[in-house]
C-alpha positions as CSV (number, residue, x, y, z in Angstrom):
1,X,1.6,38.6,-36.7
2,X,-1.4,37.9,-38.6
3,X,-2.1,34.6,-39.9
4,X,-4.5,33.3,-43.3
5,X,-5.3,30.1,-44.3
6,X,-7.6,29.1,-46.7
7,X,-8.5,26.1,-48.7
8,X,-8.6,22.8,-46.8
9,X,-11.3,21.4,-46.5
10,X,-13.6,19.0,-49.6
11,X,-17.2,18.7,-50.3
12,X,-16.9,15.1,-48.1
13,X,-15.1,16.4,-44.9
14,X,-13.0,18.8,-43.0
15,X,-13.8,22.5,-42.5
16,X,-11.4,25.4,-42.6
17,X,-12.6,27.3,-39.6
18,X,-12.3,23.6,-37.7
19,X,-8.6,24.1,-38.3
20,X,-9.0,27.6,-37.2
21,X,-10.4,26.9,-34.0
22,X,-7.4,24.3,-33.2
23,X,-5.0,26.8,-34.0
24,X,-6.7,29.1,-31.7
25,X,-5.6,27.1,-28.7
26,X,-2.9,25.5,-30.0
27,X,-1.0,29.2,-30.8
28,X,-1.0,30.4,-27.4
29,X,1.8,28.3,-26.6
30,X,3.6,30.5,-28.3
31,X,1.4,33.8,-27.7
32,X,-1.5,35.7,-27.1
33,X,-4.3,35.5,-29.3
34,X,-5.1,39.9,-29.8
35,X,-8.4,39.5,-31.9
36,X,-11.4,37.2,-32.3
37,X,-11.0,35.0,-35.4
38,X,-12.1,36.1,-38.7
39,X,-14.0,33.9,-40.9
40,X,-14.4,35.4,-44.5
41,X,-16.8,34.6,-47.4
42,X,-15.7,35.0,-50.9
43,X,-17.2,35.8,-54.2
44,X,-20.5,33.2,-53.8
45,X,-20.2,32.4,-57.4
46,X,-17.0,30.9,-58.0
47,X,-17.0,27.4,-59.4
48,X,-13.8,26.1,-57.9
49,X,-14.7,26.7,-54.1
50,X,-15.5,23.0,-52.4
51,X,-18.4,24.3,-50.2
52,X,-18.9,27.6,-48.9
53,X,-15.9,29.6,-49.7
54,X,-14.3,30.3,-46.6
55,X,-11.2,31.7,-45.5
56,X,-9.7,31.9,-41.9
57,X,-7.4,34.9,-39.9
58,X,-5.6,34.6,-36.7
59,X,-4.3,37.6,-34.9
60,X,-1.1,36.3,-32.3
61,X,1.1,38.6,-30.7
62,X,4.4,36.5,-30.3
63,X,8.2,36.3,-30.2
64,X,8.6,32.8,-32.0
65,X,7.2,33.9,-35.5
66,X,9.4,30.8,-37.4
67,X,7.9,28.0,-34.7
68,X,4.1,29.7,-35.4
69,X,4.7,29.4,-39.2
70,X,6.0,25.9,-39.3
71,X,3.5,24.7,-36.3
72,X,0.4,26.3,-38.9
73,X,2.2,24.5,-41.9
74,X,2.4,20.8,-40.2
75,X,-1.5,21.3,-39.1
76,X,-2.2,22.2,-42.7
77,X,-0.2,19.2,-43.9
78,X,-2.0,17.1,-41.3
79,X,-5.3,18.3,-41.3
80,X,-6.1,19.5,-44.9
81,X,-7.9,17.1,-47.7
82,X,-5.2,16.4,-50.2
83,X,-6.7,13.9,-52.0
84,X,-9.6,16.6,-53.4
85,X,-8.7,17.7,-56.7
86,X,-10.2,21.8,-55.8
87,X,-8.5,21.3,-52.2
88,X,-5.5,23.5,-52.9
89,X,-4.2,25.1,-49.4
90,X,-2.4,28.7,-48.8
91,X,-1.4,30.2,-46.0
92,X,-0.2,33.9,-45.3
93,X,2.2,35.3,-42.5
94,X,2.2,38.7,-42.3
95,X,4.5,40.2,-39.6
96,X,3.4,43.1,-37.3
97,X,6.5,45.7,-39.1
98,X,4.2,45.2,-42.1
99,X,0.6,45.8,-41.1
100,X,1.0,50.0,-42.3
101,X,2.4,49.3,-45.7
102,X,0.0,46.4,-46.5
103,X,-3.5,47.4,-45.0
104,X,-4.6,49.8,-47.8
105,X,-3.5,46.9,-50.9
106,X,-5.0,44.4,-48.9
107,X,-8.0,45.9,-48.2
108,X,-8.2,46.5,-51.6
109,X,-7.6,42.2,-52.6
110,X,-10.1,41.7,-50.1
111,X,-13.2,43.9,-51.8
112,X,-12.1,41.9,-55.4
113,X,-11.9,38.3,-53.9
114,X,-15.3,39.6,-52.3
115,X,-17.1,40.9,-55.1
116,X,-14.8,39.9,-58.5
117,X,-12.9,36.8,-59.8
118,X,-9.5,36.3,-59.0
119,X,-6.8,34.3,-60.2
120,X,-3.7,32.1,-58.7
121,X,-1.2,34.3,-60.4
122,X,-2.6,37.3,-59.4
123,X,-2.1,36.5,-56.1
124,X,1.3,34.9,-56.3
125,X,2.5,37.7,-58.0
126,X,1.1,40.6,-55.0
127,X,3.0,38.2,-52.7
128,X,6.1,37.7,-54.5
129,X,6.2,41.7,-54.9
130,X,5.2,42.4,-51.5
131,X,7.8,40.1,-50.0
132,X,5.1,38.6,-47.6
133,X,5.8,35.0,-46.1
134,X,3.5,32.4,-47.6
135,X,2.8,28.6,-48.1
136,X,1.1,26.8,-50.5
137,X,0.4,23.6,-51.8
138,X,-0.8,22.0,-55.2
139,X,-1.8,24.7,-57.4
140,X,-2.3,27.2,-54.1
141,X,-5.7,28.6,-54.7
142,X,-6.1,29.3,-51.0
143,X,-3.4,31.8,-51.5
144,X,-6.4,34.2,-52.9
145,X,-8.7,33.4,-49.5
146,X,-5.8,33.4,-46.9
147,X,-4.6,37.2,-48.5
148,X,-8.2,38.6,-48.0
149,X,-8.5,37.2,-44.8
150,X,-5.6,38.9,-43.8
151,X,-6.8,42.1,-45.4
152,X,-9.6,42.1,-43.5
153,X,-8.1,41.4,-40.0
154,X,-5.8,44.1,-41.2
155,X,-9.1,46.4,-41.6
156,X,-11.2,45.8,-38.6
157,X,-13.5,49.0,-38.7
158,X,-13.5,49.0,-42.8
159,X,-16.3,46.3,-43.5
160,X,-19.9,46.0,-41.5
161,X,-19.3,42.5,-39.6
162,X,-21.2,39.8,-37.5
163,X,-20.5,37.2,-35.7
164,X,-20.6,32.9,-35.5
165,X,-20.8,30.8,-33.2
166,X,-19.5,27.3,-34.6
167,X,-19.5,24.1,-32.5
168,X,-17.5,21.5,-33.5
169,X,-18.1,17.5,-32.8
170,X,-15.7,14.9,-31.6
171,X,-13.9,13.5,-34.0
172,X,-15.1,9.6,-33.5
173,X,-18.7,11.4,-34.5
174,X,-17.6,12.5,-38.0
175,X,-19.5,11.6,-41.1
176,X,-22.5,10.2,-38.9
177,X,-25.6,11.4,-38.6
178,X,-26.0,14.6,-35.8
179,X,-27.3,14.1,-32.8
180,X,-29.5,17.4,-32.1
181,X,-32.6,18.7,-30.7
182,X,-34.5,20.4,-33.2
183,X,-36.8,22.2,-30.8
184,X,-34.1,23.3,-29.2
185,X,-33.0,25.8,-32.0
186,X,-36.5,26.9,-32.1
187,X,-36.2,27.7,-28.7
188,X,-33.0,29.3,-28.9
189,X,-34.4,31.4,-32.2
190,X,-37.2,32.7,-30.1
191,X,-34.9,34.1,-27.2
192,X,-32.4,35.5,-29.5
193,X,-34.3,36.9,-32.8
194,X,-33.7,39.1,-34.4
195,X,-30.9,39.7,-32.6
196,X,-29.5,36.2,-34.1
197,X,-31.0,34.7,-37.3
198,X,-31.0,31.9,-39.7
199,X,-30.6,29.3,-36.7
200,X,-34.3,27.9,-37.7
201,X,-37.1,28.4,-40.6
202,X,-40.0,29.2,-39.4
203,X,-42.4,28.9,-42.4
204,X,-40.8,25.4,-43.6
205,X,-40.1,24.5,-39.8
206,X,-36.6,23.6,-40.8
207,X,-33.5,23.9,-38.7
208,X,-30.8,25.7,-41.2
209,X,-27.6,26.2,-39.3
210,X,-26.7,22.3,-38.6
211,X,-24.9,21.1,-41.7
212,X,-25.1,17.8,-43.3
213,X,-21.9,17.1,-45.0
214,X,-19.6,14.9,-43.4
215,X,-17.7,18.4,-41.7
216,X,-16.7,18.8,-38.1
217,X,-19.4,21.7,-37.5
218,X,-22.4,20.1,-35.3
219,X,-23.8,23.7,-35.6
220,X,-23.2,27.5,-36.2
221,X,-25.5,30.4,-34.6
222,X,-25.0,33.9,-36.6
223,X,-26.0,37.2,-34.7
224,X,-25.2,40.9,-34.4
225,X,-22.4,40.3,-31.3
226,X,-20.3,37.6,-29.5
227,X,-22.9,37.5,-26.6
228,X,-26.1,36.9,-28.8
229,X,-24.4,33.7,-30.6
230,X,-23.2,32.7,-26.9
231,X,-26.7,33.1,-25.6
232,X,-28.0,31.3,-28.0
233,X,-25.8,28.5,-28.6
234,X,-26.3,27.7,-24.7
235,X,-29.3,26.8,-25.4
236,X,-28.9,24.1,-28.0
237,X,-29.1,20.6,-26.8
238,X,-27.0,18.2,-28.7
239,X,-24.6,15.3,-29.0
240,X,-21.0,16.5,-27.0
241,X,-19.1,19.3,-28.2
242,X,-15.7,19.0,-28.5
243,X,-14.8,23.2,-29.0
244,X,-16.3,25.9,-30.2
245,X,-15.4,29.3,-31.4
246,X,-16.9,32.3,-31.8
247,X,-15.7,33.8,-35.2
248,X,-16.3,37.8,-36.2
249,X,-17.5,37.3,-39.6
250,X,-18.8,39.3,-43.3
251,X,-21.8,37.1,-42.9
252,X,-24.7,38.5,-43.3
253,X,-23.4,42.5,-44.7
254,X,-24.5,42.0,-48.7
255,X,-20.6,42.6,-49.3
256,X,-20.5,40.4,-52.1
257,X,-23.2,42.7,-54.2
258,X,-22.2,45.6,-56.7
259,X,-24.4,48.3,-58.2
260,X,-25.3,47.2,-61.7
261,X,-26.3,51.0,-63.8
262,X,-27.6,48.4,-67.0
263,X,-27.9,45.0,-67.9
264,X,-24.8,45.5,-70.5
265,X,-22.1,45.5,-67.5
266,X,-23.4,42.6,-66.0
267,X,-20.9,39.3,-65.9
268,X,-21.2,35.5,-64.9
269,X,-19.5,34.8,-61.5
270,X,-20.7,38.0,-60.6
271,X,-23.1,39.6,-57.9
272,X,-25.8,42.9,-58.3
273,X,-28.2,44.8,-57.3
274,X,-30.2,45.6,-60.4
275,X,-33.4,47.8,-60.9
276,X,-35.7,47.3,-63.5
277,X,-38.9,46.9,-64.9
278,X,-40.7,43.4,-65.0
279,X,-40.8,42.5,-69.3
280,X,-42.7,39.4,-69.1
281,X,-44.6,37.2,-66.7
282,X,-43.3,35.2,-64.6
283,X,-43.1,31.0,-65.5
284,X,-42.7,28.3,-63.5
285,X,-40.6,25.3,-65.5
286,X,-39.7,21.8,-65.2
287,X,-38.2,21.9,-61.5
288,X,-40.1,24.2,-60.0
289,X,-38.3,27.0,-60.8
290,X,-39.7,30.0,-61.5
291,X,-38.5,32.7,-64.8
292,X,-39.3,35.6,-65.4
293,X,-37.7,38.6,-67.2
294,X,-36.5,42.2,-66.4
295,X,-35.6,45.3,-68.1
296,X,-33.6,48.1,-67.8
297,X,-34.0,51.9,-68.9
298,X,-31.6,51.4,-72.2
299,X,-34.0,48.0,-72.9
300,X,-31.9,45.5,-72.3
301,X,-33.2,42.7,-70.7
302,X,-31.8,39.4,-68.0
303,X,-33.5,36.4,-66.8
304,X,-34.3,36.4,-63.2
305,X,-35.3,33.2,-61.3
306,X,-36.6,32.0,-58.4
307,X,-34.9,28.7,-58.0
308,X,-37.3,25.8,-56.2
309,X,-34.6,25.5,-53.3
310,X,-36.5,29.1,-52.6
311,X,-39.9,27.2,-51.7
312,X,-42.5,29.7,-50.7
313,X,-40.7,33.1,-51.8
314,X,-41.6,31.6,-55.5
315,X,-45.5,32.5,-54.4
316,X,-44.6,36.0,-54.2
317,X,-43.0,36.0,-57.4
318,X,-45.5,34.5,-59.6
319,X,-47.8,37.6,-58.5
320,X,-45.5,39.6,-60.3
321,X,-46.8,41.1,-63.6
322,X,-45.2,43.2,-66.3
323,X,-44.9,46.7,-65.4
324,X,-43.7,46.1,-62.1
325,X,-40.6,48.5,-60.9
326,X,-38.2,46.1,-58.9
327,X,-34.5,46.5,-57.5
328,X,-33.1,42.6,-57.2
329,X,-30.4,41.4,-55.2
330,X,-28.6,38.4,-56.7
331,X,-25.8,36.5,-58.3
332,X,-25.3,35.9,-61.9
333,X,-24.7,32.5,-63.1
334,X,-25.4,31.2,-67.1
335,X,-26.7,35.0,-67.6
336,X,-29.6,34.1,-64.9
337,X,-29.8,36.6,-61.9
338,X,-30.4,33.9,-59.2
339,X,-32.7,36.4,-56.7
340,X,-31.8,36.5,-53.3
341,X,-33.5,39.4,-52.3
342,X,-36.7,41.6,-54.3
343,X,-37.5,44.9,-53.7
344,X,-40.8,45.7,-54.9
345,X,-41.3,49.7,-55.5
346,X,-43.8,50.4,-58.0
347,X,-47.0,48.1,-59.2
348,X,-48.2,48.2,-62.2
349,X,-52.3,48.3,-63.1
350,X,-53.8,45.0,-63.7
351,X,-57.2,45.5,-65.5
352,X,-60.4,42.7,-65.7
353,X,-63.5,43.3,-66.6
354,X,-66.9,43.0,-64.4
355,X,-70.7,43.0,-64.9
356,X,-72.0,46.6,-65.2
357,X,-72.9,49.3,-62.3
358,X,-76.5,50.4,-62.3
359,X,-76.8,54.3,-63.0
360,X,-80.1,54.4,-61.1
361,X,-79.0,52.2,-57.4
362,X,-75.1,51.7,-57.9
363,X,-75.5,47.9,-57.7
364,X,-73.8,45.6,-60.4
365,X,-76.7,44.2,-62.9
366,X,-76.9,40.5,-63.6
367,X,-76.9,38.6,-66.8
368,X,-79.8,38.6,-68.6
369,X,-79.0,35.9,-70.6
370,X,-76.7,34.9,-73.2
371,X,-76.2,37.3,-75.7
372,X,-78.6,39.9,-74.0
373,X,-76.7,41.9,-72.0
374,X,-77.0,42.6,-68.4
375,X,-80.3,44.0,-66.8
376,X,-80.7,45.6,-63.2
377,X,-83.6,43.8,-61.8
378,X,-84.2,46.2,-59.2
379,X,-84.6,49.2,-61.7
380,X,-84.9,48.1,-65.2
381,X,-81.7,50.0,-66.4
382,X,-79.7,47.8,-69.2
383,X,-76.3,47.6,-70.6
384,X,-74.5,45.6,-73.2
385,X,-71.5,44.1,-72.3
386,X,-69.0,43.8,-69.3
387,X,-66.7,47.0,-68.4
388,X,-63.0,47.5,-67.8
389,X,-62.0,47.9,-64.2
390,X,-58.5,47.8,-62.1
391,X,-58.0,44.8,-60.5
392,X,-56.8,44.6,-57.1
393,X,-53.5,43.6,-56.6
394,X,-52.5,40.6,-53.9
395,X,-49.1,42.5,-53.7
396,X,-48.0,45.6,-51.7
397,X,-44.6,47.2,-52.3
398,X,-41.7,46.7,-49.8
399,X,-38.5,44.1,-50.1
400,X,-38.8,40.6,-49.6
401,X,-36.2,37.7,-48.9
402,X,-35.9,34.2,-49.8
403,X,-36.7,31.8,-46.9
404,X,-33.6,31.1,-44.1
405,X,-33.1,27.7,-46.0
406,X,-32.2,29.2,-49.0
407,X,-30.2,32.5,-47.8
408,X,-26.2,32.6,-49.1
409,X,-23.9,33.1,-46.4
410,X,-23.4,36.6,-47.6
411,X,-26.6,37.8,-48.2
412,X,-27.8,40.6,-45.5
413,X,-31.0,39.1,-44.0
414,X,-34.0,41.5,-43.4
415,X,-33.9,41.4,-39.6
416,X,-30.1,43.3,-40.1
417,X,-32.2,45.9,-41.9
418,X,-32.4,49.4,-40.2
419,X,-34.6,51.0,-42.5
420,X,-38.7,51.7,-42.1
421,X,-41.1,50.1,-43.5
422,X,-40.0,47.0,-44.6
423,X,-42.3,44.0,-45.5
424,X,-40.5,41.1,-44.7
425,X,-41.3,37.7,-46.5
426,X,-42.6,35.4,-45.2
427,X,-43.4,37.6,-42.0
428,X,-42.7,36.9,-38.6
């Protein structure tokens, strides 16, 4: 059977995949597990998800279906945060006799809890006309997370994947402060990279894959397979681990991003990628965020910002200039695309002016004094004002990325990129 639960944690504690990883070794007293975990991200933009929108699948092959359905339900009644007002737990059971019938539709409620909004009812409903076992609590939100995570376990080789290694602390440690060796993960990113990534960032020597919330996660290492995250998770030196699971994961695979043709299709609580022209110069505003505009073929234009949790990817765009041809990556939120990724194809001329060439030696002439023009000293040749050149630009094409310590859990990171030619920012 296939198991998804979604739902449990808060923004002050607990962790779905925690609860995951329990049931992992707890199950196989009444199985075998037949699959590594799955650990699914949801639409990034959705305002009711606690922290990162996370939903869990278990694979068990087992005789005892009713004791694995009420053994998952008391863990959930134990282990989930009630007392949140968006904590609202679901849980799916979907038995083996069911996996043909239910892959395609399920594959298909994965892709819109992925990339679209969802509601409760619409997943009550699919479940109530699919006959598939379920349990909920509250107003059952988690119902739309656990369903996709079983659509996805259901459709291994339908979705690019990678992979997390997540180590969890011992309870008595929860909601202090972690216990870890930052140069370790530097380390461990040097030995491993790109073949893992987001474990450190370089440019703002930050380590970005230990949490700060009150969670259980001590740390989580994401990579391209189950033996890079191993490899480098061995490596960490921290406080004691109490498990750890390694979770195959939509991290990292840009699944949340649809095409956007124009500006007029776009919607809040959505995710594109958008090409356009830059309208107007870029601005930097109270924060530190930086604005600037975009516009499509029909002329319709979008904000597009460059938020100040993006640090030194703003430097890149404030060099931007109207003209520009761009493709953007990003999630839509109060009709602002919030950039996540920039691919610069096309730059536009920028035009100064400079002192004069001499006809006679080729060397610019100097001032000869206000009001009098320029004058070549060398050779007597004159000329009255300043001339109109191209400016050189302190921008090439390619794509750029924000910085590790503001990447979304979905977005594809450049060192996934198979492509030539990329320009990766900041470089490496």
């Amino acid at each position: 059977m296939i198991i998804g639960i979604d739902d449990t944690d808060s923004n002050e504690g607990m962790c779905t995949t925690y609860l995951g990883a329990l049931l992992l070794e707890e199950l196989q007293e009444y199985g075998t597990m037949e699959a590594l975990p799955l650990l699914v991200r949801l639409n990034p933009t959705i305002p009711y998800k606690t922290r990162g929108n996370a939903a869990v699948a278990l694979k068990l092959k087992t005789d005892w279906p009713e004791k694995v359905i009420a053994h998952v339900t008391s863990r959930i009644e134990e282990l989930a945060r009630m007392e949140c007002e968006k904590t609202n737990p679901g849980a799916v059971f979907i038995q083996e006799k069911d996996y043909e019938s239910l892959k395609l539709v399920l594959l298909s409620f994965l892709e819109k809890a992925v990339k679209d909004v969802v509601e409760i009812e619409t997943a009550k409903h699919l479940i109530s006309e699919l006959g598939i076992s379920s349990k909920s609590f509250k107003n059952g939100r988690g119902l739309i997370g656990a369903l996709a995570a079983c659509g996805a376990m259901l459709n291994p080789e339908k979705w690019d994947c990678t992979f997390e290694h997540l180590a969890y602390r011992r309870k008595e440690n929860w909601g202090s402060l972690r216990d870890v060796n930052k140069e370790s993960f530097f380390e461990a990113d040097r030995q491993t990279y790109p073949g893992t990534w987001d474990t450190v960032d370089l440019a703002n020597r930050l380590v970005v894959c230990v949490p700060h919330s009150a969670d259980p996660v001590l740390f989580g290492i994401r990579g391209e397979s189950p033996e890079l995250v191993d490899k480098a998770a061995a490596l960490i030196q921290a406080e004691p681990v109490e498990r750890s699971a390694v979770y195959r994961t939509n991290q990292g695979t840009d699944m949340h991003l649809l095409p956007a043709a124009c500006i007029s299709e776009i919607r809040d609580m959505h995710s594109y990628r958008l090409e356009g022209t830059v309208s107007a110069a870029p601005k930097t505003i109270e924060g530190g965020h930086v604005i600037f505009a975009v516009r499509d073929r029909k002329g319709d234009e979008i904000d597009c910002a460059a938020f100040e949790p993006t640090k030194n990817f703003r430097v890149l765009v404030r060099k931007l200039v109207p003209g520009d041809q761009i493709i953007l990556s990003g999630s839509v939120t109060s009709g602002t695309l919030n950039i996540e990724k920039i691919q610069i194809t096309a730059l536009a001329p920028l035009y100064g002016e400079e002192n004069p060439k001499c006809p006679e030696c080729g060397k610019h002439m100097k001032s000869a004094g206000q009001g009098q023009g320029f004058r070549c000293k060398k050779c007597g040749t004159q000329a009255l004002s300043k001339v109109r050149c191209e400016a050189e630009r302190d921008l090439e094409p390619g794509i750029y990325e924000v910085p590790p310590c503001a990447r979304r859990h979905l977005a594809k990171p450049l060192a996934r990129e198979r492509c030539q030619n990329i320009r990766i920012y900041p470089s490496r």
